[in-house]
N, C-alpha and C positions, 0 to 999 in steps of 0.2 A: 740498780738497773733492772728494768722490766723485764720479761720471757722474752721478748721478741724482740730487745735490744742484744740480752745474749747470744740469742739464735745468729742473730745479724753477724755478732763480732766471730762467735766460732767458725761460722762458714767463710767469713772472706778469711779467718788466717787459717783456716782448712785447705783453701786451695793457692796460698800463697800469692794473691793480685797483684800487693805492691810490689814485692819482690822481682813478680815479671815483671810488669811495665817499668818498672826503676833500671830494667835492662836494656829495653828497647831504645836503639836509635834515635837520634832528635831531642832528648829532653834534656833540657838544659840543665847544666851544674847547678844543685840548690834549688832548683824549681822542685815544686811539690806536685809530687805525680798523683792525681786520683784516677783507682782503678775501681770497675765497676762490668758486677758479673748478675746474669740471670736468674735470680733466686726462686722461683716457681712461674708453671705456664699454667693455667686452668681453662681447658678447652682445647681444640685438636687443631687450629688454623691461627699460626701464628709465625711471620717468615723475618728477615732480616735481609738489608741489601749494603753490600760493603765492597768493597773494589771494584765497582761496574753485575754484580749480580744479586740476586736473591737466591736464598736457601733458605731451609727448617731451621729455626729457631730452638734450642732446646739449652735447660737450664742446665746452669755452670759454665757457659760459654763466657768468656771475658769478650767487653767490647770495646771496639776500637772507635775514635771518633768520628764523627759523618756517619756512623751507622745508622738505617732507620727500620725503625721497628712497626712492623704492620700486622693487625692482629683483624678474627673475620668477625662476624656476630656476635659469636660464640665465645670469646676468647678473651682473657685477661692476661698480663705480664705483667709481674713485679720485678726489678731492678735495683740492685743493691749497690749501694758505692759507701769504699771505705775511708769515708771523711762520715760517714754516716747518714749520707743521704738517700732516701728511697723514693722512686722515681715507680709510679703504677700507669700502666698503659691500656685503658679502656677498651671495651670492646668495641669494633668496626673504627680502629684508628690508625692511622698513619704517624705517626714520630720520629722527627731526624734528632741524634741526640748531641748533633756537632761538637763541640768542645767540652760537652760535660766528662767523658773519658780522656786525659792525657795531662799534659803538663798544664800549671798555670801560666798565661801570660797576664802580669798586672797592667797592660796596657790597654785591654778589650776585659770586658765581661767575660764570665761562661754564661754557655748560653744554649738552648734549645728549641727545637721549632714546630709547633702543631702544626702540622700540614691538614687534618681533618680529624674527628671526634673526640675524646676528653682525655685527658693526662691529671695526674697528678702528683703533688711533690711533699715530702715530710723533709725540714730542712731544718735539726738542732741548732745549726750553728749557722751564721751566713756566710758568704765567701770570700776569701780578698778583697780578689778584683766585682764584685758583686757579681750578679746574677739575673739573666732578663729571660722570658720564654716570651717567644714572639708567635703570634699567628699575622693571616694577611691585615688584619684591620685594628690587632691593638698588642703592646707590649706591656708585660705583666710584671713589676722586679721588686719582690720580696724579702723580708728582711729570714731571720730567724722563725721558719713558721711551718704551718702546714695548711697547705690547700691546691683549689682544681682549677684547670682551666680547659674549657670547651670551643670549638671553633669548627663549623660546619659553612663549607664554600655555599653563597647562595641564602643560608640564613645567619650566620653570623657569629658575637664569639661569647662566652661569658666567664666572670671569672667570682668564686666563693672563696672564703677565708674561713677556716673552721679556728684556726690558732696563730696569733700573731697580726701582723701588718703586709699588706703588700699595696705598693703603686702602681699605677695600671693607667697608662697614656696610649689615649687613639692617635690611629692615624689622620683625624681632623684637629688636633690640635688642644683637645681635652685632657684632662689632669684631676685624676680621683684617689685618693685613699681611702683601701677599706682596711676595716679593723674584722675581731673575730664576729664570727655571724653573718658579715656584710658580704651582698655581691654585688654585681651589676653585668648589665646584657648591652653587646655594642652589635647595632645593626650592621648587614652585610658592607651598608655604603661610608660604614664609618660612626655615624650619628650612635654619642652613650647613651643611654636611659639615666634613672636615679642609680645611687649607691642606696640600697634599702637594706635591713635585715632580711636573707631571704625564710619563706614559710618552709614546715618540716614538709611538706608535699614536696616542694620545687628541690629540698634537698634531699629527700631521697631518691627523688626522679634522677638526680647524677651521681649519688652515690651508688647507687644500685648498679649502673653500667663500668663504674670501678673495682664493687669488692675488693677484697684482702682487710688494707689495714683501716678502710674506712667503713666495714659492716658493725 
């Protein structure tokens, strides 16, 4: 295991996530509960809205689902969940993280929702019940992998794959797989472009507003 697989595993059974949420009301017998806590903020504007408010965001906070995570210019969050997945929240972005914290239902997907500028997911292993991150105009649903997806109201959404596969269906009725390298850009009104290799330009233009685990 890599440093930063360790780092990952010490800190969630540092602060005990499963443990909590394995306690909390509503989860069903035998359901597998993923907990999923703030692993670093880098930048001074970054809040959280969970039962009807917003408040400051700050690491080691366990979140609950429907939480959304809003970050300013300036500002990056990384998100640790103990099935292993790390969820990084770009800067000037919006993130609802619906079902990704709490019990499974093999019935629906987990699932998550860009509301505005780039996310991105490291996913070891896939999910049960799978896994879709939806913006307004295209849904993205990934196997075992690691990659981003951008979605700006007005311009539109894109999705890159640095490791693995993910499928990625507009809301016009389009149906793309990309593999590692490949991305594609779906206009505001729907309409995809190619699945291309993208250039090292176009991908550091989006990793750049991620840093952490993709500098």
């Amino acid at each position: 295991m890599n440093k930063a697989g360790q780092m990952r595993r010490r800190l969630l059974a540092a602060i005990g996530v499963t443990a909590i949420f394995a306690a909390l009301p509503g989860a069903a017998a035998g359901a597998q509960v993923r907990s999923c806590v703030v692993d670093r903020i880098e930048g001074a504007s970054a809040r959280y809205w969970s039962a009807g408010v917003w408040a400051e965001l700050a690491t080691g906070l366990i979140l609950a689902a429907e939480t959304k995570i809003s970050t300013g210019q300036d500002t990056r969050v990384r998100i640790l969940c103990d099935n292993e997945t790390v969820v990084i929240v770009g800067v000037a972005t919006e993130l609802n993280l619906e079902n990704l914290p709490g019990a499974d239902d093999l019935r629906k997907p987990v699932a998550i929702q860009l509301l505005d500028g780039i996310a991105s997911l490291i996913m070891p292993r896939p999910f049960p019940s799978g896994f879709a991150a939806r913006t307004a105009v295209a849904i993205a649903s990934p196997r075992a992998t690691e990659w981003l997806i951008e979605w700006h109201p007005g311009d539109g959404a894109a999705v890159f794959v640095r490791r693995g596969e993910v499928n990625v269906r507009s809301v016009t009725g389009g149906r793309f797989v990309l593999a590692a390298g490949d991305g594609i850009t779906i206009a505001a009104d729907g309409t995809a472009g190619e699945v291309k290799q993208w250039a090292p330009a176009r991908i550091a233009q989006s990793t750049g507003r991620l840093g952490f685990d993709w500098q």
